[in-house]
C-alpha positions as CSV (number, residue, x, y, z in Angstrom):
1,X,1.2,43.1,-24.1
2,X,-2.1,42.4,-25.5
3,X,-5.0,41.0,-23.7
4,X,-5.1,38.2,-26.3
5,X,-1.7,37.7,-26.5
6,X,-0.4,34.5,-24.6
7,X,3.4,34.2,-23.6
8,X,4.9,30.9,-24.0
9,X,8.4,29.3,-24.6
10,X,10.0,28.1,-27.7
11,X,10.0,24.6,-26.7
12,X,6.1,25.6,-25.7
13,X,5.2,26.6,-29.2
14,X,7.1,24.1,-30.9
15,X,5.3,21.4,-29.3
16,X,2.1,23.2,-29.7
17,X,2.0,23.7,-34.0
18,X,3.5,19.6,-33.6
19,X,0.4,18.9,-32.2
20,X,-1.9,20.9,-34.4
21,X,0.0,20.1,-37.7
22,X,-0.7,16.1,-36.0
23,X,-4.0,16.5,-35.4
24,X,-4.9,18.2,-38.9
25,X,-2.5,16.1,-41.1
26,X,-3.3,12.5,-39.3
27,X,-5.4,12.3,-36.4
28,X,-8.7,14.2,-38.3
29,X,-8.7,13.2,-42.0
30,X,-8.5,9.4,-40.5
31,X,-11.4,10.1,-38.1
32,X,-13.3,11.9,-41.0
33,X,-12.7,8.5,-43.3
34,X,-14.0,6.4,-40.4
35,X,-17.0,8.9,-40.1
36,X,-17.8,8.2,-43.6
37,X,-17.3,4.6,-42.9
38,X,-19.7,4.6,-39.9
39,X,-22.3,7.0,-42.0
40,X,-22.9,4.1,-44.8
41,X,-23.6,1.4,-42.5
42,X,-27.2,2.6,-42.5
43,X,-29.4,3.8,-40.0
44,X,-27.7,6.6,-38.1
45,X,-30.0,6.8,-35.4
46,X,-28.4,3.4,-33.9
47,X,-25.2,3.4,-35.4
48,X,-23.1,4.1,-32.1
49,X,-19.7,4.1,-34.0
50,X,-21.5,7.2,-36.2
51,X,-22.5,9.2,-32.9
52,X,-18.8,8.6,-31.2
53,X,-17.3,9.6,-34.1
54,X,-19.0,12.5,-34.5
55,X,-18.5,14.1,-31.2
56,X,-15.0,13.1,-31.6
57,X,-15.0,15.1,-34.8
58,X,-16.7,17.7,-32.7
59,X,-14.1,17.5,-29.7
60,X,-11.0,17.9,-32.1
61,X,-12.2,20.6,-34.7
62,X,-12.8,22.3,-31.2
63,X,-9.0,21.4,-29.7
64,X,-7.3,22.5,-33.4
65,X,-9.4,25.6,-32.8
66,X,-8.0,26.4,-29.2
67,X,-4.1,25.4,-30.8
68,X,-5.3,27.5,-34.1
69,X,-6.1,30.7,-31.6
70,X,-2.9,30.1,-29.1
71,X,-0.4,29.9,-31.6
72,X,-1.7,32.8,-33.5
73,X,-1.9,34.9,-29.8
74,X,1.3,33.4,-29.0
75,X,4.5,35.9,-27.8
76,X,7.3,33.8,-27.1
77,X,9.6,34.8,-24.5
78,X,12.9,34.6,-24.3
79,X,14.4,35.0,-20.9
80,X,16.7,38.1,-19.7
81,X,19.7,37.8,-17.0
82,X,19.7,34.7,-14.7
83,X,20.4,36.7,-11.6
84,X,16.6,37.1,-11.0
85,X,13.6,34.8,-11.6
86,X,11.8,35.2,-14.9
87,X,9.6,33.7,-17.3
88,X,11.6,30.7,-19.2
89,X,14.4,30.4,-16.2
90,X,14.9,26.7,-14.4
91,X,14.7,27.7,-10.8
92,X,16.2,25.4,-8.2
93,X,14.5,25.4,-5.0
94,X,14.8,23.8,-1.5
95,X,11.8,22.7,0.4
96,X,12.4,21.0,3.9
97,X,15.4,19.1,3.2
98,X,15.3,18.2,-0.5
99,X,16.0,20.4,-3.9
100,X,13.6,20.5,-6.6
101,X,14.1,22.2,-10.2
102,X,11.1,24.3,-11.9
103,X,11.0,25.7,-15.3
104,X,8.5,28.9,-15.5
105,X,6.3,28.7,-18.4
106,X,3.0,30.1,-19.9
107,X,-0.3,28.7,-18.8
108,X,-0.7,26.6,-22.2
109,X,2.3,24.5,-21.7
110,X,2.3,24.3,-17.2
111,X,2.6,20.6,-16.8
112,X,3.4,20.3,-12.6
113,X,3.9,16.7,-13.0
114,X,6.8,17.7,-15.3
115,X,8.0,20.4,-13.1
116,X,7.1,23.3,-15.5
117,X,4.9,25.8,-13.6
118,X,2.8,28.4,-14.4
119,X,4.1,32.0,-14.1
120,X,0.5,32.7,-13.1
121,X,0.4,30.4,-10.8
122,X,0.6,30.8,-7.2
123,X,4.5,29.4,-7.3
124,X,5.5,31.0,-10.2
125,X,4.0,33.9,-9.1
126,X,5.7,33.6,-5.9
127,X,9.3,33.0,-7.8
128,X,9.4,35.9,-10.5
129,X,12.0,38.4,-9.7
130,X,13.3,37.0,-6.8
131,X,17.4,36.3,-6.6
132,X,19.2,33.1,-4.9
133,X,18.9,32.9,-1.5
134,X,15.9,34.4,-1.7
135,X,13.2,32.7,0.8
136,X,9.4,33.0,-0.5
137,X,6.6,31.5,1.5
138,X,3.4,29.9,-0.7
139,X,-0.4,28.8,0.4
140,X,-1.1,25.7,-0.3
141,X,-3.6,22.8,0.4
142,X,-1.5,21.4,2.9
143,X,-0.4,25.0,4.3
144,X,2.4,27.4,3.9
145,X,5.4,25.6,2.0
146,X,8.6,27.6,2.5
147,X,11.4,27.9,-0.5
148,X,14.4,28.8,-0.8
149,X,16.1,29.9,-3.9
150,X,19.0,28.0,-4.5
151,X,19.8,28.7,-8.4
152,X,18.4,30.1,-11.7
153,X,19.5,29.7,-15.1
């Protein structure tokens, strides 16, 4: 793989041209017309609704760059056999006494909250190529948090 080359899901690109065809179709020529707007109300020095715009201008020509760069270094990957952890798989885990389903994906599309983890990240890390039944031990802020594999697919 190259160095540049970023691995991601389908689902993870998908969502990622979405929101760079949204951004360049929509979201910029409407805050380029209110730019214009703001730029004929005179002085620019105090025109606050000018200078927001601007750096907002500034802030999303900068995020369609990043999305431009991803999805050009993009490698999607498909996963291989569901007997062992890999990039893309839904793994089922216990903690304690309760399960808890993770999908691993690439860094640009990790969203814990939504229970898709990082296959750099210390979990994911943990996870790749292990098998059900499998028990894997992972640092974190509160201490070592034991899981046990329970399913992939």
């Amino acid at each position: 793989m190259q160095s540049n080359q970023v691995l991601i899901t389908q689902a993870g690109l998908d969502h990622l041209k979405a929101e760079l065809t949204d951004l360049q179709n929509v979201k910029r020529p409407l805050l380029v017309e209110r730019l214009s707007v703001a730029r004929s109300m005179g002085d620019l020095a105090e025109n606050s609704d000018y200078q927001s715009a601007k750096e907002e201008l500034a802030f999303m020509d900068s995020r369609i760059d990043e999305l431009d760069e991803l999805i050009k270094n993009a490698k999607v990957a498909i996963p291989t056999s569901s007997t062992s952890v890999n990039f893309g798989h839904t793994v089922t885990v216990k903690v304690n006494s309760s399960q808890t389903a993770f999908q691993i994906v690439g860094e640009p599309e990790a969203d814990p909250s939504k229970r898709k983890i990082s296959h750099s990240s210390p979990l994911g890390l943990a996870l790749m190529g292990k098998k059900v039944g499998d028990q894997i031990e992972v640092d974190a802020p509160v201490g070592k948090i034991s899981y046990t594999i329970i399913s992939i697919s």
